[in-house]
N, C-alpha and C positions, 0 to 999 in steps of 0.2 A: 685754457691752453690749447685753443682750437680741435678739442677733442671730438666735435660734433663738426668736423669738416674732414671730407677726403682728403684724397691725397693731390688731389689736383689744383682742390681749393687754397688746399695750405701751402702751394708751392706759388700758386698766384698771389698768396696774401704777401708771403716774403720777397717774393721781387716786385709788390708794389710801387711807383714810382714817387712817393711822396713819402715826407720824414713824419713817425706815428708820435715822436714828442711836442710836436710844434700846440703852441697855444691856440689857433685857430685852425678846428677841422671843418672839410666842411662834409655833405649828408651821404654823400660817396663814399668818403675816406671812413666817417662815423660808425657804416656799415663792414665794411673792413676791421676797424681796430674793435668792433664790439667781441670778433671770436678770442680777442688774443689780450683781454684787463679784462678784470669786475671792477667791484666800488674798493674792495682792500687790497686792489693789487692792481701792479701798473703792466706797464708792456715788457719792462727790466727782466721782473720778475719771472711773468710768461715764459718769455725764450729760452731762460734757465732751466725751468722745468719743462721745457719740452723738450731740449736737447737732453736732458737727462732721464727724463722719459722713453723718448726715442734707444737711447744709445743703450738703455735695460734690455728693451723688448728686443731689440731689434738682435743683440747677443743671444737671447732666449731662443728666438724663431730661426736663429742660424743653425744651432745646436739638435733642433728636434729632428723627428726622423722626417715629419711632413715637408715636403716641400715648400719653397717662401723664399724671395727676392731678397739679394744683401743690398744692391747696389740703390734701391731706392731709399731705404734706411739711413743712408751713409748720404747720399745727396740731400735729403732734408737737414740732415747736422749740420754739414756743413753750411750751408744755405742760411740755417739759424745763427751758425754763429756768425757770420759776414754781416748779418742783419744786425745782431747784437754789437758786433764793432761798430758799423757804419751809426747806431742810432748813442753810442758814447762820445765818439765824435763829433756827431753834432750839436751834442749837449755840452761838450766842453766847445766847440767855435760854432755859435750860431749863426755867425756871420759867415762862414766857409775863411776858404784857405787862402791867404793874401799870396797869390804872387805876382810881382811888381806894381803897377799901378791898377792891376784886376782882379776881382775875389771870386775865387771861386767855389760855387757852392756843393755842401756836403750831400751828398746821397747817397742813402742807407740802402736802396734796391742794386744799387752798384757791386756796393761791399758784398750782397750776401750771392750774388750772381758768383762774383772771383772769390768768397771761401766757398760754394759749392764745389767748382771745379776745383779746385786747389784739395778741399778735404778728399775727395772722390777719388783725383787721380793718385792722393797717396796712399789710400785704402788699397786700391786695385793694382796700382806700381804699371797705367798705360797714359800716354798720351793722348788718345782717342777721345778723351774726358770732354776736350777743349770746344772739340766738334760738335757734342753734342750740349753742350751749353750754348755755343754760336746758332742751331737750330730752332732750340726752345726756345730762347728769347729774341731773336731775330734783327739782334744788334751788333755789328759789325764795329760800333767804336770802341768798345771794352777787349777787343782782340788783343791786346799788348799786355793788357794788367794780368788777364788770363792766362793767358801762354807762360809769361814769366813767375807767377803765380804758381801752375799747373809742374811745369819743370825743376823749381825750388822745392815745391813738396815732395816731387816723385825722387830726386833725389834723394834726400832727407832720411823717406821712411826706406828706402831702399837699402841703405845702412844701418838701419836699426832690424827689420820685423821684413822677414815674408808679406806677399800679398795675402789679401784676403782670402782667395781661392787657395793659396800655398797651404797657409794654416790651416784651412777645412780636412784638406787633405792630408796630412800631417796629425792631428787630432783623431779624424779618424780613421786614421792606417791604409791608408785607399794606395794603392799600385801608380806610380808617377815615373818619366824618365828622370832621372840626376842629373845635375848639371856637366855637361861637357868639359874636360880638361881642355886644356892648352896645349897647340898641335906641338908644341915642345917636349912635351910628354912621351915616355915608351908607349904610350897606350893603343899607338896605330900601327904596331909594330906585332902586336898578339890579333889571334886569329883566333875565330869560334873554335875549332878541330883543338885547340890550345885549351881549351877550358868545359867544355860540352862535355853531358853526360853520353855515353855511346852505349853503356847496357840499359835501355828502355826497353819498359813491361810494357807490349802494345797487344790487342786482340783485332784478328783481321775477318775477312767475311768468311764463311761455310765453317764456320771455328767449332770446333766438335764441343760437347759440355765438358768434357775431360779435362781437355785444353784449360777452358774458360772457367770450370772450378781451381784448378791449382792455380794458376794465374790469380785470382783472387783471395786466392789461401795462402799464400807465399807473399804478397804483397797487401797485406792488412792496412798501410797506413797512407797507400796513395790512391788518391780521393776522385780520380781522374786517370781514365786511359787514354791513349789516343787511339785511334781506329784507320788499318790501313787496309788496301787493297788484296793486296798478299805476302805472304813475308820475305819472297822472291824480290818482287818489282820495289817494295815500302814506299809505293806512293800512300800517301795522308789523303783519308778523305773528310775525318775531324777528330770528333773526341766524346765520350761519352762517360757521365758520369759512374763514381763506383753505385750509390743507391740505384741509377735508373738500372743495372745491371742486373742488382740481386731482383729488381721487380718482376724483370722478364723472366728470371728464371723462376720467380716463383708462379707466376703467371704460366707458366708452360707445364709445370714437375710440381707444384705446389699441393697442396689436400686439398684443394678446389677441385685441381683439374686432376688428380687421381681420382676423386670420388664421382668428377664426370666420368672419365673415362669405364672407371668400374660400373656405373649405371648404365652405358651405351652395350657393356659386352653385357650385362644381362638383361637386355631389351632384346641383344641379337640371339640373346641363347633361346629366349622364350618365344621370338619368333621361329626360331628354325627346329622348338618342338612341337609347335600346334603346325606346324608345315609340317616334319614329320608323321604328324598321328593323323594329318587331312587326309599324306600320302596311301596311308598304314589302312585307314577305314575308306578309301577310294578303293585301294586292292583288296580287299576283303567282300565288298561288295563284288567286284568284278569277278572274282572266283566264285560267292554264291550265286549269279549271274550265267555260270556259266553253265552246259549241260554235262551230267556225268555221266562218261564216255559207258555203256554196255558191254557186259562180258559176251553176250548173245550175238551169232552173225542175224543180218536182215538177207533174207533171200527173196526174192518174186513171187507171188503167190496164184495161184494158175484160176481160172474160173473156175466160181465157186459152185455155178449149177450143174458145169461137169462134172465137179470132184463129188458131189453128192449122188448124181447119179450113180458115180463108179464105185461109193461105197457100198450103195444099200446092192447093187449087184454081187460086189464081191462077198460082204455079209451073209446073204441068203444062199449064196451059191459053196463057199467054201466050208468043209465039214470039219469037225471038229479034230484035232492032229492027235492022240499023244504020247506020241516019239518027240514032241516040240520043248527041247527044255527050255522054262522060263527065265532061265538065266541071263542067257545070251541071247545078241541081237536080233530082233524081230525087223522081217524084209518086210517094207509098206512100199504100196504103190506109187505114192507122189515124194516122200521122204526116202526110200530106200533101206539099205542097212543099214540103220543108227542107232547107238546106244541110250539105253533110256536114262532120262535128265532129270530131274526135279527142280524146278523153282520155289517149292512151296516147302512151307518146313516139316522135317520129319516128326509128325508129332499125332498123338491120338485121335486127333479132334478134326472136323472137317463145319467147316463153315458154310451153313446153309442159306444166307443172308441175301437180300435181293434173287433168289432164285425163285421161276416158275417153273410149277409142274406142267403148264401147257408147254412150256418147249422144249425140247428137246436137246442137246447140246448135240452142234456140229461139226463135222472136223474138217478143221482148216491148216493151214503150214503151221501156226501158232499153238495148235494144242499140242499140249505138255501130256505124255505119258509118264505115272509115276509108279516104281514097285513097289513101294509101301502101303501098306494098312490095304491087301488086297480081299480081305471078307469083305469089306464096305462097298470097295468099287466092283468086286461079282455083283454083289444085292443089286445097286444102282444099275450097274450095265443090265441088268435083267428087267428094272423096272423099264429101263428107256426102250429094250428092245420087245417088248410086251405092249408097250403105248406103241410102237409103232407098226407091230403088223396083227393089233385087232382089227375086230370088223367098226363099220359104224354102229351111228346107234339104232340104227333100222337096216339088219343086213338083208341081203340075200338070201332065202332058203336054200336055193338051188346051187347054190354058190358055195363051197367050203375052202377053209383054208388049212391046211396042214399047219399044225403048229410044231414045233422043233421041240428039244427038248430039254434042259436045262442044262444040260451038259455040253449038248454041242454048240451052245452061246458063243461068238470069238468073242476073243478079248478086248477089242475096240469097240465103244461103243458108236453109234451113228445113227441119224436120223433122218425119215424122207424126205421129199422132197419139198410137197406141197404139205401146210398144213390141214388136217380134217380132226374134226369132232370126234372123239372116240373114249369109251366109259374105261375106266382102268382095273384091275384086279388086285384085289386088298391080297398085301401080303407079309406074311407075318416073318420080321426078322429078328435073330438073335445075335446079340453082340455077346462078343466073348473078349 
């Protein structure tokens, strides 16, 4: 049943130009009629079962959701069936069709040329059919059989059945204009403003969520907004779905984007506490960085080889007072009348640590006189003043020195100028 030939084969097999019943074929035609008999079946047969082959599948493939051509379906039927008239016909007048003193002969690729178009144009309910039969086959003398053929059917099924494409639509529910009434009709006499709904649920642009939630909650069952400019002007700029709506908002407000959002403020929180504690330990160092300020003034401090001289003069020279109360301030020569200060702490103990008995201590603007713990500092100012005016270690005979006496020691101690070698005198202290 020509099932092993396309569609192009099998539309060239049917409009073949020679009849497939004839007793003598010859190795052309032979080629031909092999798609369309075996040994237990003739060509009758064939076309029956292709046509009802055809007209199965071809309802099948119309119906599914995949895409597939009606109108080639529908052209092979009819094509078959023209073919199957024209090859009965010639079965019953082999000799063709007597009229008057000339016969003329039957041909089957005729027939099946004018029921292609004939079935086709009444499938689809056009005219157009005609045209494109006259193309395909490229015969201009079958024009008449056609035409009246083509208009006879389209007629016909136009009374009975929708087109082909009607019914698709119709089956399955698809959105179509209805046919136009008769301008006799009121129907031109009503106006959109007559029948239009006028409270439409629209969302415009900068639309707050407020807005855009009740709008959505209040209208549960319309599937579709439209979208306008603003609700001032209501120009339309289209229309957007109810789903694509709830996306964006869950896209925006959703526990995605809250759980983003909540991860970004604690990225910023924890950045802005190690920036805080960089701050916090930059200024901490900067304070231990810094010098702490002296309760002591700094004054000038005069040369230091005059002031030594001026001591051990005044030393030697001034006797011992004592109408002098210790209490109150003592006049010095480079310091004046100042009260005596202590830096050191009040306490039993005096620290001998890095001192040498070769030197003597000086007195400079920086020495500190203190009144505390004064047996110590008598003992000491005696030793330093005892080191400094023995003799050497190889004196003089001739030469004596008055020694003072332990009572007229001042109170300051001091030391000469130059140093010299000199043996020291053991002396025995008691601490009390």
């Amino acid at each position: 049943m020509a099932g092993d030939l396309n569609t192009h084969d099998q539309v060239s097999g049917l409009f073949s130009n020679f009849t497939w019943t004839k007793d003598y074929i010859t190795v052309e035609e032979q080629d031909v009629l092999r798609h369309w008999k075996t040994k237990n079946t003739d060509v009758l047969f064939s076309l029956c079962g292709f046509m009802l082959y055809t007209f199965v599948f071809s309802i099948v493939s119309s119906t599914i959701p995949v895409p597939s051509g009606s109108f080639i379906p529908v052209f092979k039927i009819g094509a078959a069936f023209g073919r199957l008239v024209g090859e009965l016909l010639h079965l019953s007048f082999p000799q063709g069709v007597r009229y008057g003193k000339i016969n003329t002969p039957i041909i089957p690729g005729g027939y099946a040329t004018v029921g292609a178009a004939a079935y086709s144009g009444a499938v689809t309910h056009t005219i157009s059919v005609s045209v494109i039969v006259f193309e395909m086959t490229g015969q201009i003398t079958h024009i008449i059989p056609i035409m009246i053929a083509v208009l006879i059917a389209n007629a016909i099924a136009a009374l009975l059945q929708p087109s082909l494409y009607d019914s698709i639509i119709l089956i399955k529910k698809l959105p179509y204009l209805p046919d136009l009434l008769p301008s006799s009709s009121g129907m031109y006499n009503v106006y959109v403003e007559d029948f239009m709904v006028r409270d439409i649920k629209y969302i415009w642009n900068n639309m707050s969520y407020h807005d855009l939630k009740k709008v959505l909650k209040e209208n549960r069952r319309l599937r579709v907004f439209p979208l306008v400019e603003n609700p001032d002007n209501m120009i339309l700029l289209g229309s957007i779905q109810r789903i694509e709506l709830i996306k964006v908002i869950e896209r925006h407000i959703g526990r995605e984007r809250r759980l983003q959002v909540v991860a970004r403020w604690q990225k910023e929180a924890q950045e802005r506490a190690k920036e805080e504690e960089r701050k916090r330990k930059e200024t901490e160092l900067q304070e231990q960085r810094q010098r702490r300020p002296s309760r002591f003034e700094v004054v000038p401090a005069p040369d230091i080889l005059k002031l030594k001289q001026h001591s051990n003069n005044d030393l030697l020279s001034v006797p011992p007072r004592d109408d002098v109360d210790e209490s109150e301030p003592c006049y010095h020569p480079v310091f004046g009348s100042q009260p005596k200060k202590s830096i050191l702490k009040k306490t039993n103990s005096f620290n001998l640590r890095n001192f040498s008995p070769l030197l003597t201590p000086t007195v400079t603007p920086y020495t500190t006189v203190t009144g505390a713990e004064s047996r110590i500092r008598l003992a000491f100012e005696a030793i330093f003043h005892k080191s400094a005016t023995l003799q050497d270690v190889d004196p003089d005979p001739e030469v004596g020195i008055e020694m003072p006496s332990r009572d007229s020691l001042p109170p300051t101690p001091t030391s000469p100028g130059p140093y010299k070698k000199v043996q020291l005198v053991c002396l025995k202290i008691n601490f009390f």
